[in-house]
Each structure stands twice: as C-alpha cells, then as structure tokens.
C-alpha positions in Angstrom: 173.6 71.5 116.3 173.2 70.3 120.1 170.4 68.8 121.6 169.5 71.8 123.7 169.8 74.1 120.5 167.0 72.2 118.5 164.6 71.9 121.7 165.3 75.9 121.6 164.4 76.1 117.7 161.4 73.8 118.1 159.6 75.9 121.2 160.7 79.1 119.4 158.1 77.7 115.7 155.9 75.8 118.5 155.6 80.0 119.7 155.6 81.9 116.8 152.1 79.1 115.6 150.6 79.6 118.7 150.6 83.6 118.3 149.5 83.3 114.7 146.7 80.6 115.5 145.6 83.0 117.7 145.3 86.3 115.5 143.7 84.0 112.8 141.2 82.9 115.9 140.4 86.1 117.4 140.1 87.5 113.3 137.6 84.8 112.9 135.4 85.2 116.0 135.6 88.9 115.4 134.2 88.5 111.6 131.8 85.6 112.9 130.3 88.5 115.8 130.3 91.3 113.5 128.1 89.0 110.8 126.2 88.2 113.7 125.4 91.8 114.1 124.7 92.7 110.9 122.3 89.8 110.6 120.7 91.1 113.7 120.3 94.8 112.2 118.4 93.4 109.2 116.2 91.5 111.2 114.8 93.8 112.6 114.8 96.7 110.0 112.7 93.7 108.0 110.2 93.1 110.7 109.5 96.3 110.9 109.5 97.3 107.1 106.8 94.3 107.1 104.6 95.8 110.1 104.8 99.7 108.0 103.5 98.2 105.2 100.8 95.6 106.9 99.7 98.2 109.1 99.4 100.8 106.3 96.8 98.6 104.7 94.9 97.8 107.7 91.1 98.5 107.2 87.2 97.8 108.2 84.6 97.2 105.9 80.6 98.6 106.7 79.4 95.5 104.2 77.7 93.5 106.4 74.3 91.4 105.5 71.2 92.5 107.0 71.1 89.3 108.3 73.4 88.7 111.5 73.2 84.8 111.0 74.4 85.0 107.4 77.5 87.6 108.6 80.4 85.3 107.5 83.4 87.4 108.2 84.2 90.2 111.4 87.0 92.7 110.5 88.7 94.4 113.4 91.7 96.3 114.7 92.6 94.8 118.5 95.5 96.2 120.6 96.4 95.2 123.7 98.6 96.5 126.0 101.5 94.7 128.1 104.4 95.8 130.1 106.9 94.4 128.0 105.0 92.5 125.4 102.5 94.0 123.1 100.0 92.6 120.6 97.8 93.4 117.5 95.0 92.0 115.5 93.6 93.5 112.6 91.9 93.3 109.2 94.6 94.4 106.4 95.2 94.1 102.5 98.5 92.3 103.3 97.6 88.5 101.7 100.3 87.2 99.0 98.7 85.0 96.5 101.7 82.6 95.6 100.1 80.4 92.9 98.7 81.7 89.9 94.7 82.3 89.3 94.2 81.0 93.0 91.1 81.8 94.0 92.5 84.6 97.1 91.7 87.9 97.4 94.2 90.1 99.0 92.5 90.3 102.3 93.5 88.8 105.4 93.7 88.8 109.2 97.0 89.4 110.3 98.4 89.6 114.0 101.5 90.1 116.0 102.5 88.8 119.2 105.6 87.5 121.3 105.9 84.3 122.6 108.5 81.8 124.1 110.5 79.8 121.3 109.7 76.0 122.8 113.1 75.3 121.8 115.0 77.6 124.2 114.4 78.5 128.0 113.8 82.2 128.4 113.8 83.0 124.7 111.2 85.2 123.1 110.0 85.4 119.5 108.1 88.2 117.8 105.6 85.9 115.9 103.2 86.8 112.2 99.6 85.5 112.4 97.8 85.5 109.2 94.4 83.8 108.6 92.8 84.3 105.1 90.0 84.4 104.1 88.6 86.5 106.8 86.5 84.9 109.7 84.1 85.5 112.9 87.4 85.2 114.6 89.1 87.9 114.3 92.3 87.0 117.0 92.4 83.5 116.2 93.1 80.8 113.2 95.4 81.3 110.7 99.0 80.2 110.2 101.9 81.6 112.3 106.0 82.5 111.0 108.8 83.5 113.0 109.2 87.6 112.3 112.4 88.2 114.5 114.1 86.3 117.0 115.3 86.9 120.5 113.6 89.9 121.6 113.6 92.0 124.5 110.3 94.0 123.8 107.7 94.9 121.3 105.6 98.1 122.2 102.7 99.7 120.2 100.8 103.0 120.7 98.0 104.9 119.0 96.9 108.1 118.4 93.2 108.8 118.8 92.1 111.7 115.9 89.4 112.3 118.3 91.3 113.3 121.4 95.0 113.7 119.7 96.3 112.0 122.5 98.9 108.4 122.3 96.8 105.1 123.8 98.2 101.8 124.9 95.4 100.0 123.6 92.5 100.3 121.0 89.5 97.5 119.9 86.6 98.5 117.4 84.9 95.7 118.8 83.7 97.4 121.7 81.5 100.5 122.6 83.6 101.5 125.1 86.6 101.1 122.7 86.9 103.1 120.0 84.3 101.4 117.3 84.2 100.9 113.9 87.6 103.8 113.6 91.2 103.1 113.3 93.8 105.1 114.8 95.6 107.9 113.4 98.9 106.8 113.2 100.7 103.9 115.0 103.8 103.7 116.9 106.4 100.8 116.6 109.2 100.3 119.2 111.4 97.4 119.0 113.9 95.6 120.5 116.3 92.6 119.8 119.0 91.4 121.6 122.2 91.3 120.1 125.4 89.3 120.0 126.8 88.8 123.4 128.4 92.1 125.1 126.6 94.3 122.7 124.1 96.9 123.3 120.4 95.8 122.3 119.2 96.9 118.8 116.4 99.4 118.8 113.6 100.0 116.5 111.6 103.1 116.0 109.2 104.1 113.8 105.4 106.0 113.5 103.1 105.4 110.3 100.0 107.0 109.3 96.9 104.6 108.4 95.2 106.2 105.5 91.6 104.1 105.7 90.3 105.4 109.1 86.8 104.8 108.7 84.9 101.6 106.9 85.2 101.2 103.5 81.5 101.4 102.4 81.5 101.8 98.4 78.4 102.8 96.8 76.7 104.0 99.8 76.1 108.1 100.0 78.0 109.6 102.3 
C-alpha cells in the first residue's frame, strides 16, 4: 500500500467514528431531554395530587375558650391574589406523624407560595409551609420544602356557595372577607417550565372541600 492510500483509509475510519460518535451523542442528549421531561410531568402531577388532598382536608374549628387571652391556636383559610403568583394559608388535617407514639395530632397549618430559588437568578419555586401544632399565626412559622421547581405560575380561585360566582381571593379572618366559611370548591392552575424548546407544562384541576363550615361537635345545631 502507498502512502497516499493509507492517509485515504485512515480519514475514511477517522469519518465513519465521527458520524457514529455523533448518532450515539444526539441518542444520548435525546434520552437525557426526554427523562428530563418526564421528570418534569411528574413533578407537577405530584404537587398537585399533594395540594387535592391538603386542600380536601382544610377545615375551621368553632372551639374556642371563652377566654380570648387563653385562645392558644387561630385556624384560617387565607388566599391572596397575584398576577402571576398566588398564595394560600389554611388550617388542614394534612400532618404526617413519622415516629411512632409521638405526641402529634394530625392537624397543621399548611401554606403555598412561590418564591426565588437563592441559588439561581430569575428562578421560581413553588414552596410547602407547614407549621404544627397550630398557632396565633396562622401565615407564619412552620418549616418550608421545595414542592416543584422552576415555575412560570401558580393561580388559585374560589367559588363562593353564597354568590356561585369564582373569587381571586378569600380570608375568614375578616368581616369583610368571607368569615368563619370555606369556599366551595377550589381551582388549581399550574405551570412549570420545561426542558429547553419545549412547551410549558400545564396543570389543571378543581376540588370540592367537604367541611365548609366549623367543626363544632357536641354543640346543637
């Protein structure tokens, strides 16, 4: 064999690598995107099969002592309304005891909210605030987990059994609210963004709350 025929031979292999380096790549990065995806999808179906079932137990109680200095706790349902960024505070049966005979009860303030992930610019987080036992603060305390990353928005409504008509916003804390009542249903929209070039994901769902009015056993009704 010449020279000129093995530099031939050699570019010829060096070609035939570089084409099947690069199917093997793009497979890869395609695999890599598509888990990326899929990881996406059940991120979000997850936060919001959490917020169905939190929200479904969401409640007020009419035990109070007669005594306002010896009140101990405040249960509430707070939502407030944002363009692109909702949030939620409420009084739910939603607490996990972890460790057997702890001394928990199964009540707890929970909360959702977005905020900016302090370890990327521009990046929002759908954040879980839960605060047991119940307090005199019912928007604040508590520890805080990541629900879903990377979202683009997070919008709540209500429906009002009194008027039938959807609200942006509800507080039993305040007269001019809608006191001591929880809404008829809820509406959940969501939105994550997904891997790069794809469309966002979108979230929908609507849930009924069963225990409208304060719990008040053994009182006549």
């Amino acid at each position: 064999m010449t020279l000129l025929e093995v530099i031939v031979s050699v570019a010829i292999v060096a070609m035939m690598a570089l084409l099947i380096y690069g199917a093997f790549d793009s497979l890869a990065r395609g695999r890599r995107g598509e888990a990326l995806r899929a990881d996406r999808a059940r991120q979000g179906r997850q936060a919001i099969a959490r917020m169905v079932r939190e929200f479904s137990s969401a409640f007020l109680t009419g035990h109070q002592p007669l005594v306002v200095s010896q009140q101990t706790r405040i249960t509430a349902f707070v939502g407030e309304d944002s363009t692109q960024f909702d949030r939620v505070d409420f009084a739910s049966f939603a607490h996990r005891r972890l460790d057997r005979d702890a001394k928990e009860s199964d009540q707890a303030e929970v909360g959702y909210a977005v905020v900016d992930d302090p370890a990327v610019e521009g990046k929002k987080d759908l954040i879980r605030r839960e605060q047991t036992p119940i307090d005199l603060e019912p928007r604040r305390g508590g520890t805080t987990a990541v629900l879903a990353e990377d979202i683009e928005s997070f919008e709540l409504r209500y429906l009002d059994p009194l008027t039938g008509l959807w609200t942006d916003r509800w507080d039993t804390t305040q007269i001019s609210g809608q006191p001591n009542r929880l809404p008829l249903e809820v509406s959940i929209k969501l939105t994550l963004k997904n891997a790069k070039d794809a469309d966002p994901l979108k979230f929908e769902t609507k849930l009924v709350l069963p225990m409208r009015e304060p719990l008040t056993f053994g009182n006549a009704r």
